[in-house]
C-alpha positions as CSV (number, residue, x, y, z in Angstrom):
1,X,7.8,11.6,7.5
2,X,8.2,8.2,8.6
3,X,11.6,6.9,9.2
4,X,12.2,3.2,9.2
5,X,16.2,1.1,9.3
6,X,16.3,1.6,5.2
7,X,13.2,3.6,4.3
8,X,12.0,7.1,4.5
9,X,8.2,7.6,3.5
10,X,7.6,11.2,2.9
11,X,5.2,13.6,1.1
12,X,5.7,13.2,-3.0
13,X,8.1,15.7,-4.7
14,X,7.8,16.8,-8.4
15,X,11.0,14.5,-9.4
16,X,9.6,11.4,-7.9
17,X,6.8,11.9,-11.0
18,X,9.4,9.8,-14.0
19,X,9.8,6.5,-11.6
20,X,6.5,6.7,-10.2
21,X,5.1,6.4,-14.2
22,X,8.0,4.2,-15.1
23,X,6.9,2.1,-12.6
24,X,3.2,2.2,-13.4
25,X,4.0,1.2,-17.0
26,X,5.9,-1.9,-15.8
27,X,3.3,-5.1,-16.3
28,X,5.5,-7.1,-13.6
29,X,4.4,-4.1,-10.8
30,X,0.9,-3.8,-12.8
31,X,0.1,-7.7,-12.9
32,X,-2.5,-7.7,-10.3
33,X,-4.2,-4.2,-11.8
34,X,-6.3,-4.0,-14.8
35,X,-3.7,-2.1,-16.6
36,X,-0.4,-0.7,-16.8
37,X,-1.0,3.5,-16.3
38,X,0.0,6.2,-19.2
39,X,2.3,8.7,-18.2
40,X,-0.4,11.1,-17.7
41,X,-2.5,8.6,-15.4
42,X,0.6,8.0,-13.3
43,X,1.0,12.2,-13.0
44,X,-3.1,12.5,-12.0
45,X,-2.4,9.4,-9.7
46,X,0.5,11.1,-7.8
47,X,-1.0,14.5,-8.0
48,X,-4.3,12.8,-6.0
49,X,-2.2,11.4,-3.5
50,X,0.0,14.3,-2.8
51,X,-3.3,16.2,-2.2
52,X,-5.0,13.5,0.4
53,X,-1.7,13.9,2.5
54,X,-1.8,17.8,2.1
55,X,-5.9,17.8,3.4
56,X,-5.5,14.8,5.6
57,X,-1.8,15.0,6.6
58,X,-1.0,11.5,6.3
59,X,-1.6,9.1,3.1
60,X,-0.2,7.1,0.8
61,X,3.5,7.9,1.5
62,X,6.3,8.2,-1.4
63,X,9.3,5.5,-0.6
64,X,12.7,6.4,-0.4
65,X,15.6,4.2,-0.1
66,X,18.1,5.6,2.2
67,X,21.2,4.5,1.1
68,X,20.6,6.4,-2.0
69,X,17.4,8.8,-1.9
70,X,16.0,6.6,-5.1
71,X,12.5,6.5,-5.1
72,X,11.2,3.0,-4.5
73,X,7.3,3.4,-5.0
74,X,4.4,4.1,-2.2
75,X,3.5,2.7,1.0
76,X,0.4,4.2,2.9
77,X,-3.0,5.1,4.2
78,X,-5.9,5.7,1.7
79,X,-9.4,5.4,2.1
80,X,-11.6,3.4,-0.5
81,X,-13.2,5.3,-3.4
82,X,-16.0,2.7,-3.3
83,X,-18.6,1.2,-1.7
84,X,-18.5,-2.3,-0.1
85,X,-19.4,-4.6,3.1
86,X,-16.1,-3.1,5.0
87,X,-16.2,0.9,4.0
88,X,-16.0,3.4,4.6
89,X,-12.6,2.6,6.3
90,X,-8.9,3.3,6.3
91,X,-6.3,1.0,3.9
92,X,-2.8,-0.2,3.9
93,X,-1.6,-0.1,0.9
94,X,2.0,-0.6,-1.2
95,X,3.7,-0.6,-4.6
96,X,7.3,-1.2,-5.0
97,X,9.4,-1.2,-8.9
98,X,10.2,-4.6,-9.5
99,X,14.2,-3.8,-8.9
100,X,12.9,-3.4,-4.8
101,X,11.1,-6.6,-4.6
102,X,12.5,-9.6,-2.9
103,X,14.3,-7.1,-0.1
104,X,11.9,-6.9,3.0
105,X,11.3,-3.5,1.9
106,X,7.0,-3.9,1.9
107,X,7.0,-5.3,5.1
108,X,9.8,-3.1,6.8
109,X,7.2,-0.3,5.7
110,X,4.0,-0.9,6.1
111,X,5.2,-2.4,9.7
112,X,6.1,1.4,10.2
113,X,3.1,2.3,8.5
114,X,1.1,0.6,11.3
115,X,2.9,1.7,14.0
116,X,2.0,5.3,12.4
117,X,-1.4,4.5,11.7
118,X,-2.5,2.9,15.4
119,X,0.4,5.4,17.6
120,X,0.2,8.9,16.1
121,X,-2.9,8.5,14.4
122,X,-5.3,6.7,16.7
123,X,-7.0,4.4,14.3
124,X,-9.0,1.6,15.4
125,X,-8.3,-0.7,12.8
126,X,-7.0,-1.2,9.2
127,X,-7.7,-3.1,6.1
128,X,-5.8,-4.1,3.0
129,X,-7.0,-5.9,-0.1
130,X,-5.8,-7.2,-3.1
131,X,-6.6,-10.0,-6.0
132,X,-7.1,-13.2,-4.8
133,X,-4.2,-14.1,-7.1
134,X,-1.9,-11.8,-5.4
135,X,0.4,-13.9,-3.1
136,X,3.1,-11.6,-2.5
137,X,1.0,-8.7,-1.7
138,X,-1.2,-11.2,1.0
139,X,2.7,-12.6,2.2
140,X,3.1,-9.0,3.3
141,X,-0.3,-8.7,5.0
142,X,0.4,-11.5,7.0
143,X,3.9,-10.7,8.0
144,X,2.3,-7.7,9.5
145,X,0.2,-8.9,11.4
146,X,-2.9,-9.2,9.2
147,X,-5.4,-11.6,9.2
148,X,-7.6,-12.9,6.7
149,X,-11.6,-14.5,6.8
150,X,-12.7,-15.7,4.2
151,X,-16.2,-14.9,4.6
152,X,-15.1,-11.6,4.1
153,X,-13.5,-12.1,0.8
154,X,-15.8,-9.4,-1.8
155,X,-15.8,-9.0,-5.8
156,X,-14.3,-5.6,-6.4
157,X,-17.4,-3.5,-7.8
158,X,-14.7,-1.4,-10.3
159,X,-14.0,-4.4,-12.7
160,X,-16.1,-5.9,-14.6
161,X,-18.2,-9.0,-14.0
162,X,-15.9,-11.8,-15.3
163,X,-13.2,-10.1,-15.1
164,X,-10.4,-12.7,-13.6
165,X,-9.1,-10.2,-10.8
166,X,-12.3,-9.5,-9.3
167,X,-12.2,-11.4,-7.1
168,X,-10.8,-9.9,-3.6
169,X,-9.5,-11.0,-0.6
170,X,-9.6,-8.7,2.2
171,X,-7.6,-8.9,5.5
172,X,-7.5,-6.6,8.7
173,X,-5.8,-5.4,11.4
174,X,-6.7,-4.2,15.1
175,X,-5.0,-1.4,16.7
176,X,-3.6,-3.1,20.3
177,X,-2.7,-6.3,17.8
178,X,0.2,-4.7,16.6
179,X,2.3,-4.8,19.6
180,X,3.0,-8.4,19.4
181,X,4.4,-8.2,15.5
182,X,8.2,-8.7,14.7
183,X,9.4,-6.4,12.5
184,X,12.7,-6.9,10.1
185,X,14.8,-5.0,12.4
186,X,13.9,-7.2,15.3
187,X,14.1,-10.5,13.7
């Protein structure tokens, strides 16, 4: 578990199964995604990721808000089911429900999340990605520390040619370069 000032990222539980779909069926969370997930989707989604922590023992975390113990969404580790210039490697990743954005809540953590990642983990580096299109996903990348080339920039081999959110932008992170990040708590 990873504790931050309003978050706890933990393994996945069986009720955390009904947001995590309700959220994957929102087209506000699913806009930069090909499409919103089915209920069953959502359940095979969460039942892959709860496995990856179990064999890996870290992942892509479920997000609780203290306050209240609501589940918010995920933030995380994975490592890329495909093939591309910058794999194999290890990814930062996030989803909040819409009714979490706006609050610092990405950023307070995924700044955790690399803290996690580079401390307790002894990675060397990270990476996150998204659609080109994706500003508040990038906003976050950058608030963390994250920087961005692009000459590195990649069309995602899983959509289609065409397709308009195939195009990728890709940013990364250093372990060492974290130490000089400000995190919400510290602002």
């Amino acid at each position: 578990m990873i504790r931050t000032e309003r978050l706890l990222l933990r393994q996945w539980r069986p009720e955390d199964r009904t947001p995590f779909a309700a959220m994957n069926a929102d087209p506000r969370v699913m806009r930069f995604f090909p499409a919103c997930l089915s209920r069953d989707e959502s359940d095979a989604l969460a039942e892959r990721i709860e496995g990856e922590i179990e064999q890996r023992g870290w992942g892509v975390y479920a997000a609780e808000l203290i306050e209240d113990g609501s589940f918010l969404g995920f933030i995380g580790l994975s490592v890329p089911r495909f093939e591309a210039h910058f794999t194999p490697c290890v990814e930062i990743a996030w989803r909040l429900a819409a009714d979490y954005w706006n609050r610092g809540l990405a950023t307070e953590g995924a700044a955790a999340v690399v803290r996690h990642a580079f401390a307790d983990l002894g990675l060397a580096s990270l990476v996150s990605f998204t659609a080109a299109l994706n500003v508040p996903s990038r906003r976050v990348m950058e608030k963390i520390g994250m920087t961005h080339d692009p000459a590195e920039d990649f069309e995602h081999p899983s959509l289609p040619q065409g397709h308009w959110l195939r195009g990728h932008v890709l940013y990364r992170l250093a372990g060492g370069s974290h130490s000089s990040m400000r995190f919400p708590s510290e602002s």
